[in-house]
C-alpha angles and dihedrals in degrees: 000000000000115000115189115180125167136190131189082203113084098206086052094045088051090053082047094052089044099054094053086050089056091043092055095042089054094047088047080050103040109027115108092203097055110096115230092019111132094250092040080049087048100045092045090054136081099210121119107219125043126197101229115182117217107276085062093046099050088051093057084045091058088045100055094048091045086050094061103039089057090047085252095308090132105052123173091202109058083084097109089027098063085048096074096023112092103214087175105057086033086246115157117202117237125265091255098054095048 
């Protein structure tokens, strides 16, 4: 996804500034295909307890309870699920794989 917003105002080009900054920290954060990211970190280990700090938390927080307003229609955690699932040829993975 490519954004591109401009201002002739400078306040308004710093909050601009500062908002990209914050979308590409949480997608460093949060994005489960970039390598060395906390919840790429979490999903390629075996432990079983993880430190978060409170952004993270925060975002499980909203999932869950997004998660329960849509009767689990938005759901954080189909992400490796949809990878082996082919959603294209109606194929549905086997009960091992998932």
């Amino acid at each position: 996804m490519e954004i591109t917003a401009t201002s002739t105002n400078k306040h308004q080009e710093q909050i601009i500034e500062k908002t990209f900054d914050l979308m590409e920290n949480y997608d460093a954060k949060f994005s489960f295909y970039r390598k060395g990211g906390k919840l790429w970190k979490i999903n390629h280990n075996f432990a079983d307890t993880f430190f978060i700090d409170n952004d993270f938390y925060q975002m499980l927080s909203l999932g869950k309870k997004l998660y329960g307003d849509t009767d689990s229609l938005y759901d954080l955690t189909i992400g490796r699920l949809s990878e082996i699932w082919d959603f294209d040829k109606n194929r549905i993975p086997t009960n091992q794989r998932i």
